[in-house]
N, C-alpha and C positions, 0 to 999 in steps of 0.2 A: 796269709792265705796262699793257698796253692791253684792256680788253672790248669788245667790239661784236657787234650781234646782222647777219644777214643778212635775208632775203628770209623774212618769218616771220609767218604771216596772226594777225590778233586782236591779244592782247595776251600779254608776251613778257615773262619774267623769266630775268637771268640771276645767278650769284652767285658768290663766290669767299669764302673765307673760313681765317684760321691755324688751326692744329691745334692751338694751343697757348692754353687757356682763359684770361682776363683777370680777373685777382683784382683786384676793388677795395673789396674789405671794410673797410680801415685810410679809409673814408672821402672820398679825394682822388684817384681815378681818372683817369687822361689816357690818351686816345687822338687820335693824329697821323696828318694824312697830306695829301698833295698831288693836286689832280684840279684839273680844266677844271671850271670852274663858269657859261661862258656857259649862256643856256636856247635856242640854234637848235638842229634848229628844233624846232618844239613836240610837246608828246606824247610826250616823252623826258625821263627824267628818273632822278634814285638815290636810293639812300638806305640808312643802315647800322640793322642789325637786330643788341640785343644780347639773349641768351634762356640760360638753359639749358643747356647739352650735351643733356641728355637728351629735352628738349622742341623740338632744331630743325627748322625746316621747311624744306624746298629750296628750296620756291616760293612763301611765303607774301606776301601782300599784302592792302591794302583789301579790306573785303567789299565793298563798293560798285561793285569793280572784278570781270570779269568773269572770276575763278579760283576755282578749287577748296579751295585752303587760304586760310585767313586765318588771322593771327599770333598764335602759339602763345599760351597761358594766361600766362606771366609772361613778360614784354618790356619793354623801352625802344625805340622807332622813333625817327628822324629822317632826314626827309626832305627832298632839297632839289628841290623843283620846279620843271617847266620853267618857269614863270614867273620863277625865281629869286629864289624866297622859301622862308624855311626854318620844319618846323614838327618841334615836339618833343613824346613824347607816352608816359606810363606806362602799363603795364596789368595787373594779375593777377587769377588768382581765377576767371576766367573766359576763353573764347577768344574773341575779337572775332569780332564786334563788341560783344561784352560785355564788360566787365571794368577799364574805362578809370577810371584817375584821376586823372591829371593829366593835362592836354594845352595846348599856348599853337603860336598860327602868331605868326609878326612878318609883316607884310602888307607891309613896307619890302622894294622889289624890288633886287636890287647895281643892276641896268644905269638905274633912275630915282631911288632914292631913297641908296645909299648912297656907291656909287661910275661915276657916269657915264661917266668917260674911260678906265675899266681898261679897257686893252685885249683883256682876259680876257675882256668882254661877249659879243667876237666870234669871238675866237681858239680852239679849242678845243685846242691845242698850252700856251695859255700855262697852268698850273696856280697856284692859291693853294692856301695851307696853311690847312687846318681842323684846328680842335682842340676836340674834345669833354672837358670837365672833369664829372668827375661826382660831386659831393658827399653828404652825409646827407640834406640839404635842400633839394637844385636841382641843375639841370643848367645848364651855360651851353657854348655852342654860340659858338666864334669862328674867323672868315674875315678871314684876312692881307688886307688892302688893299695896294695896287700900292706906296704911300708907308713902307710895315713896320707901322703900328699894327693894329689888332686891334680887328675892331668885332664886337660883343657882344652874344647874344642870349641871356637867362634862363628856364628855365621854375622856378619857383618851386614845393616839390613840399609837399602838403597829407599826403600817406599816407608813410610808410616806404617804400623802395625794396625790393620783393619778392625781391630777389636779390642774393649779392654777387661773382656769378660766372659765367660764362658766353662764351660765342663771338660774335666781331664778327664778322657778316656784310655784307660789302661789294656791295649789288644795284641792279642796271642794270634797269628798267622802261620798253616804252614800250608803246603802246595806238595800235592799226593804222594806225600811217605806215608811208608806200612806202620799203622799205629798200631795194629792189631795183639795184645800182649805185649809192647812196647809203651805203653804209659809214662813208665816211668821215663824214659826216656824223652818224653814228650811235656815237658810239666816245665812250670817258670812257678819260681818263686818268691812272693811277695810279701814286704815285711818297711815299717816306720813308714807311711806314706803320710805327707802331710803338706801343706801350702800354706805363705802367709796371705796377709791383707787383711780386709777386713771379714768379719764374722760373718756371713750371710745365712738366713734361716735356710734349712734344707725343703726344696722343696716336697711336697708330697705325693702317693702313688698309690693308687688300688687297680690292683693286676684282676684279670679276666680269667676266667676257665680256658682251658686248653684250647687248642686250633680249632679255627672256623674255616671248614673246609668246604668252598661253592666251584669246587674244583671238577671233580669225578671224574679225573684221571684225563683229564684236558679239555673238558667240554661240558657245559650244565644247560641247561635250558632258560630261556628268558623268564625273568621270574620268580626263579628260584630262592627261600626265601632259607636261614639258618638266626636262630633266637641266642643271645645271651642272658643270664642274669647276672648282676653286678651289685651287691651290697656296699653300699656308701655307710660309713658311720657318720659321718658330719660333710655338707657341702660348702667346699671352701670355695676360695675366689680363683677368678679368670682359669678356670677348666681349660683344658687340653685333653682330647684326642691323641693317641702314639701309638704304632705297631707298625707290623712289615709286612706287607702285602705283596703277592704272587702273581704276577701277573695284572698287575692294575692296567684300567682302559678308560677315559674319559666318558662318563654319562655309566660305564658297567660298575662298578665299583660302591653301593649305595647304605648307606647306615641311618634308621631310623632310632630317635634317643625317647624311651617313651611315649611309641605314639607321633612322637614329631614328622617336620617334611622329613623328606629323604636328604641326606649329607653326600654328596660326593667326594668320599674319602680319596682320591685315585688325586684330586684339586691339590693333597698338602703334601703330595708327593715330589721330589725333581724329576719326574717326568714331562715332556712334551705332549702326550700324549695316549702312547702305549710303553708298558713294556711285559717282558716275557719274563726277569727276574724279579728278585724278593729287592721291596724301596719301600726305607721305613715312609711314613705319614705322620703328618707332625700338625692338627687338627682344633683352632678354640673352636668353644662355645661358649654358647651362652646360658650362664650360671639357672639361667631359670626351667632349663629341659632337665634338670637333672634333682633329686627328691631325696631326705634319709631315708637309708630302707635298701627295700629290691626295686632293681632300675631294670627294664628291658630293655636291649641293643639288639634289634633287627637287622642283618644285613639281606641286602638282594643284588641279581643278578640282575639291574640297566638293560637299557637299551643303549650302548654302544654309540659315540659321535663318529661322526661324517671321517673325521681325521684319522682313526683308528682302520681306516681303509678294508681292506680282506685280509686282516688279521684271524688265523682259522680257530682261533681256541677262544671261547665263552665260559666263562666262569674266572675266578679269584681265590685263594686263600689269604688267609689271616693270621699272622701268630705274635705273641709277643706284646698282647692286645692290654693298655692302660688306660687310666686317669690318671690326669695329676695336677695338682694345686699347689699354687702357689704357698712358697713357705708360712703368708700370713695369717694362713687361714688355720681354724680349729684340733 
């Protein structure tokens, strides 16, 4: 498959990622896969994100960088830069920029220091094979060279790996180049993706109608109410709540599931309390608000907690808006 972003002001993440979580508990983890690893042109760059189920974020990245989420409490990153140097990097305990315990960059660029004449420097069609191995006590990070060997990057790990399970997320990053009729230039491509361990059922997913927007351009009234309908074919077990909300506020933020109390979705956020950007919501319930058929999803616009202080904007958006069931069900 192919990613690429368009015509998209600031700085721009996008993600794709299996349904089906990556058990590497027995110690010896491998994940595979094929992309275009030149770095033209600059400012463009990926990287796989492993976290959680329960902890993922849509859009997370560097704090340093200028988004709204940064990468959930217990992760693995690695990122390959436009430079085309690769850096790897642990984290728990905390949500970054807190929490880091291991991390190593190799500053050896493919295009000067490892492999000069791959044609891959410049090709964005030609793809090498990378392979993440992931051990009790390191990770090692290797990219197929043009010639078949395998050159090899270590991150050496000091802590236990906080997790032995979780979702690879596959994301495209760039930070404000003109995409404008440059697409092609803008594009990573992907191909063999695959992991061992064992089999896990994929879990399941029924997406939402487009954006719920309790926004109106930075201000809505208390109140304010915006209706979904959601066709379930079969209701499977331990339901989740997921999407990314705009501005979430403790007590503002409200979702009724058939009638039900009100949900404050803004709770399954990493927020403290407020924020001004998009932070996914990652939300159970309970299997019995939910019907085959047509489901209503209410949202409204709260009243606001005490802690959200003279924050000036009322209202929320919503996009990205799911269910999902566990793989066992129907």
């Amino acid at each position: 498959m192919m990613s690429a972003m368009g015509d998209v002001d600031g700085y721009s993440v996008t993600n794709f990622f299996p349904k089906q979580e990556f058990d590497f508990a027995s110690g010896n983890g491998i994940i595979e896969f094929d992309v275009n690893i030149n770095g033209n042109p600059g400012r463009s760059w990926w990287e796989i994100l492993i976290t959680p189920r329960d902890q993922m974020k849509l859009g997370a990245a560097e704090d340093w960088l200028p988004i709204s989420e940064t990468y959930p409490e217990d992760r693995m990153v690695l990122t390959y830069w436009d430079d085309q140097v690769r850096e790897m990097k642990v984290g728990t305990g905390a949500i970054a920029p807190n929490g880091w315990t291991d991390t190593f960059k190799d500053w050896r660029s493919w295009d000067n220091n490892i492999d000069p004449s791959d044609p891959a420097n410049t090709n964005r069609a030609t793809r090498r094979k990378n392979r993440i191995i992931i051990n009790n006590d390191k990770l090692t990070w290797q990219i197929q060279k043009q010639d078949g060997t395998f050159d090899d990057v270590v991150l050496n790990l000091d802590s236990p790996l906080p997790f032995d399970r979780g979702l690879v997320m596959f994301k495209t990053l760039a930070y404000t180049p003109e995409k404008d009729g440059n697409m092609n230039m803008y594009t990573y491509h992907w191909d063999n993706i695959r992991f061992n361990g064992p089999r896990i059922t994929p879990y399941r997913t029924i997406e939402s109608a487009p954006l719920v927007n309790l926004a109106n351009n930075g201000d809505r009234e208390l109140g304010a109410t915006q209706t979904q309908t959601i066709n379930i074919d079969a209701v499977g077990e331990n339901p989740v709540l997921v999407g990314q909300i705009q501005a979430p506020k403790f007590g503002e933020t409200l979702l009724s599931v058939n009638g039900g109390p009100n949900i404050d979705m803004s709770r399954g956020t990493s927020i403290d309390c407020v924020s001004d950007g998009w932070t996914t919501t990652y939300v159970p319930i309970n299997k019995s608000l939910l019907r085959q058929g047509a489901n209503t999803f209410r949202w409204t616009v709260g009243s606001r907690e005490a802690c959200a202080g003279t924050y000036p904007w009322r209202g929320f958006t919503v996009k990205a808006f799911e269910i999902q069931f566990d793989g066992n069900s129907n």
